[in-house]
C-alpha positions as CSV (number, residue, x, y, z in Angstrom):
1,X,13.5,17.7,15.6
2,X,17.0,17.0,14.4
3,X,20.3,18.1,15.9
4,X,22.8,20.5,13.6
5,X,25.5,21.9,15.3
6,X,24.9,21.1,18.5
7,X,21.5,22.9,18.6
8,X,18.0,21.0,18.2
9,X,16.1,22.3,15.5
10,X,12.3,21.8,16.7
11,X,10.8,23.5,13.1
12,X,12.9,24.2,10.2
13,X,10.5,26.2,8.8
14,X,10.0,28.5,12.0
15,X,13.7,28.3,12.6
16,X,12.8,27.1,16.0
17,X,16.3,26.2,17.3
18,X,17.3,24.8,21.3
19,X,20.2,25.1,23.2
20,X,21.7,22.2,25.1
21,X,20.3,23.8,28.2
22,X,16.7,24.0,26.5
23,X,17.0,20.5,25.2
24,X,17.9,18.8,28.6
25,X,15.1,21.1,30.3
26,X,12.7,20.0,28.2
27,X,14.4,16.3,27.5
28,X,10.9,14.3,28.4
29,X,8.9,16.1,26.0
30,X,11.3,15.8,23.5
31,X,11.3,11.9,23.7
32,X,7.7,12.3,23.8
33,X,7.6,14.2,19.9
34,X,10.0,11.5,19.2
35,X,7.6,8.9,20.3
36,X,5.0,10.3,18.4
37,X,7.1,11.0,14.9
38,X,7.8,7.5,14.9
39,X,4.5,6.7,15.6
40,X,3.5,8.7,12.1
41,X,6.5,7.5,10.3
42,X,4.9,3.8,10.3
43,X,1.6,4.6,10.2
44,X,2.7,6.9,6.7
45,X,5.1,3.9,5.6
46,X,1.7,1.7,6.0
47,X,-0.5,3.9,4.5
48,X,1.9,4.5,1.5
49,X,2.0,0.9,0.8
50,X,-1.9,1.0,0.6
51,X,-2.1,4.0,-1.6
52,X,0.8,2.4,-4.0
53,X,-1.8,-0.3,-5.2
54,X,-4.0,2.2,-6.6
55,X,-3.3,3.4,-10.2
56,X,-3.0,7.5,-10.3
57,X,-5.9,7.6,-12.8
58,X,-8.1,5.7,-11.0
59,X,-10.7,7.5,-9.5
60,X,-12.1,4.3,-7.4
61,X,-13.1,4.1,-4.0
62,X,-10.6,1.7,-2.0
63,X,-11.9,-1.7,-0.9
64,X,-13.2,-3.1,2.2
65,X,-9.4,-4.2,2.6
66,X,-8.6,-0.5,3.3
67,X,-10.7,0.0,6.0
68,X,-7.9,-0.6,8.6
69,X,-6.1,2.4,6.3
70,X,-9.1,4.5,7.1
71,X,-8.3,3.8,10.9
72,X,-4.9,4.8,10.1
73,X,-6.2,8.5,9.1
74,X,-7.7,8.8,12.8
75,X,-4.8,7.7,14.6
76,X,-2.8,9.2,12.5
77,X,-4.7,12.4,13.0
78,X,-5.0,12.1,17.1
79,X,-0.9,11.7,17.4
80,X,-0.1,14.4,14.5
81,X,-2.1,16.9,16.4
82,X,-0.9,16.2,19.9
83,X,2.9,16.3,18.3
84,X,2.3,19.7,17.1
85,X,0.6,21.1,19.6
86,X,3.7,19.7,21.9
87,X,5.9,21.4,19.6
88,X,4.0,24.7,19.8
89,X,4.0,24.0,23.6
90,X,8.0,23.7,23.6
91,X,8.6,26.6,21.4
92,X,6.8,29.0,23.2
93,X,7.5,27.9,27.1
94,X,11.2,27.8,25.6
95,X,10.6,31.8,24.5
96,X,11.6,30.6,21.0
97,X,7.9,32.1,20.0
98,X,5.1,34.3,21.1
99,X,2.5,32.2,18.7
100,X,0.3,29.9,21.1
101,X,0.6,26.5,20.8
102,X,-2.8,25.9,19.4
103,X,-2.6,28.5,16.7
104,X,0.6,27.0,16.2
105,X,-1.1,23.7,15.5
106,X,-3.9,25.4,13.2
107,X,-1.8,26.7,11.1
108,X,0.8,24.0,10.2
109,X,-2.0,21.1,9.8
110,X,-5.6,22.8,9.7
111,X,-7.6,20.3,7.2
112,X,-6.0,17.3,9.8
113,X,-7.2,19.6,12.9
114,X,-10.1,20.0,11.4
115,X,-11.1,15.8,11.1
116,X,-9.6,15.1,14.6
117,X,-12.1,17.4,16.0
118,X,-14.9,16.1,13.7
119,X,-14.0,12.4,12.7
120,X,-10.8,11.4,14.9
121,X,-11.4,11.9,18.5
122,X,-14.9,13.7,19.0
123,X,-17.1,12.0,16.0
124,X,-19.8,14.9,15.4
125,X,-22.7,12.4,15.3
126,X,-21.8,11.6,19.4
127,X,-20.4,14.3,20.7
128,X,-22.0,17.2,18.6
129,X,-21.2,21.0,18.7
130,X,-24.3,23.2,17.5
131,X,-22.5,23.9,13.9
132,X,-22.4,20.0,13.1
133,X,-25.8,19.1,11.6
134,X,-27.0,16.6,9.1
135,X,-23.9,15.9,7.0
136,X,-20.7,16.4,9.3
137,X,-22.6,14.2,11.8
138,X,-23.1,11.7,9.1
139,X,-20.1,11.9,7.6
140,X,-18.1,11.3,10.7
141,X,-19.1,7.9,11.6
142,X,-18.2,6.9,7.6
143,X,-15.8,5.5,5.0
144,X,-14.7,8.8,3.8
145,X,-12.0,7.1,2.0
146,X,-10.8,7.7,-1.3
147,X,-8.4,8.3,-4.2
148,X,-7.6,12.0,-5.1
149,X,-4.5,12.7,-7.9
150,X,-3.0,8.9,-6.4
151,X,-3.4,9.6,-2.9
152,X,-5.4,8.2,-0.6
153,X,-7.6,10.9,1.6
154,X,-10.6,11.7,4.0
155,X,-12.9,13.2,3.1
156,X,-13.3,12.0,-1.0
157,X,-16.8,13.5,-0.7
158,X,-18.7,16.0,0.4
159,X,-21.7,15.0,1.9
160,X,-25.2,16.7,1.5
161,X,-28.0,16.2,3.3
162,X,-31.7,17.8,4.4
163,X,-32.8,17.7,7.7
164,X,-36.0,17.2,9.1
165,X,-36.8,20.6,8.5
166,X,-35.4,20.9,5.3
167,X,-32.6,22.7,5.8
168,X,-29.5,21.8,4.0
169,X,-26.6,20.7,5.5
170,X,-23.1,19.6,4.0
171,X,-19.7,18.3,5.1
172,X,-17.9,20.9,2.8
173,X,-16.3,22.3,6.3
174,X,-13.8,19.3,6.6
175,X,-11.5,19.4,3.6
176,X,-9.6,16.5,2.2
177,X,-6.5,16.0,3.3
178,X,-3.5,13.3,2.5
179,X,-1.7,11.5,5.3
180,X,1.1,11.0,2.4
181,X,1.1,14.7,1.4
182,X,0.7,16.3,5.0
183,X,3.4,13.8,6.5
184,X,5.8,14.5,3.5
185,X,5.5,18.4,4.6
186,X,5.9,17.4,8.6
187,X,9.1,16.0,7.6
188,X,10.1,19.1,6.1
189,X,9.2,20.9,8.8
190,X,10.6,18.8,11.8
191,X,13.4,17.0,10.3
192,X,14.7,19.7,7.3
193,X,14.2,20.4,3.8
194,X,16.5,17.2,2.7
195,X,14.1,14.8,4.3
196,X,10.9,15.8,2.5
C-alpha cells in the first residue's frame, strides 16, 4: 500500500501493483485499508510498549494491567482481517489475481483468522459452531495472554478439558500468534521489504 513509480503497490509480496486508473476506481477502498493500517500501526506501537516491559527470559504471565493489551489482540484481530480481506477484495475485482479474497486472507494471517473467528468477533462459548466444545469455548471468553520468546501472544496455553461425557476437548486448534510478529510481516507485505 505504498506508491513506487507512479503505481500503488497493494502486496509486495504478491507483486500486486495498480495503475492510476485502478487506484482512482477503487480510491474509497483504498482510504479505507489506509484507515485500517493506521488503526494496527497504534494498536502495534501500544502493544509493543507493553511487551517491552517484560524481560525475554521471563516466562510470566502479564498482569492484570495488561488486560487492556489483551483487548488490543481482538481489535487488533477484527481490523487486520477486514484489511486483508479488503486487499484480497481489491486485487481480485482489479484482475490483479484469480485467488479469492478469503483464501487470500487465510493464507497471509491464518493463526489471526483463526482467533477472530473463535475469540475476536464470534467468542465460541456464545455463538458456538459444532467443532467448538469444552476447551475452545472456554478458552474464548479468557486471558489467554502471555509471554512466548519476548512477545506477548494469544493463546499462551492450550486448554484441556473433559466434558460431561468425558470426552476430551482442547484449544490446540487456535495457535499462538504475536501482534508484534504478524504486524512486523504485514508491513512487509503492504508497505515493502525496507519497512519490516
Amino acid at each position: 500500500m505504498s506508491a513506487n513509480n507512479g503505481a500503488e503497490i497493494l502486496d509486495y509480496v504478491e507483486d500486486w501493483r495498480l495503475t492510476t486508473a485502478l487506484q482512482q476506481r477503487y480510491q474509497r477502498q483504498l482510504g479505507a485499508l489506509g484507515t485500517y493500517w493506521h488503526g494496527l500501526e497504534y494498536l502495534y506501537t501500544v502493544v509493543g510498549k507493553a511487551q517491552a516491559r517484560y524481560s525475554p527470559t521471563v516466562k510470566v504471565f502479564p498482569s492484570v494491567r495488561d488486560r487492556l493489551s489483551m483487548c488490543m489482540f481482538d481489535w487488533y484481530a477484527v481490523s487486520a482481517c477486514n484489511m486483508v480481506l479488503l486487499a484480497g477484495w481489491i486485487a481480485e475485482c482489479a484482475g490483479l489475481t484469480s485467488m479469492k479474497p478469503h483464501d487470500y486472507r487465510k493464507t497471509v494471517i491464518p493463526g489471526v483468522l483463526k482467533w477472530r473467528h473463535k475469540v475476536a468477533a464470534h467468542p465460541a462459548l456464545l455463538d458456538p459452531r459444532p467443532e467448538d466444545k469444552g476447551a475452545v469455548e472456554q478458552l474464548s471468553v479468557s486471558n489467554a495472554l502471555g509471554l512466548s520468546n519476548g512477545r506477548l501472544v494469544v493463546p499462551a496455553y492450550v486448554l484441556k478439558l473433559s466434558t460431561r461425557s468425558l470426552k476430551q476437548t482442547s484449544s490446540a486448534s487456535i495457535s499462538p500468534w504475536s501482534l508484534t510478529e504478524v504486524h512486523e510481516q504485514l508491513r512487509a507485505r503492504y508497505e515493502g521489504p525496507a519497512q519490516s
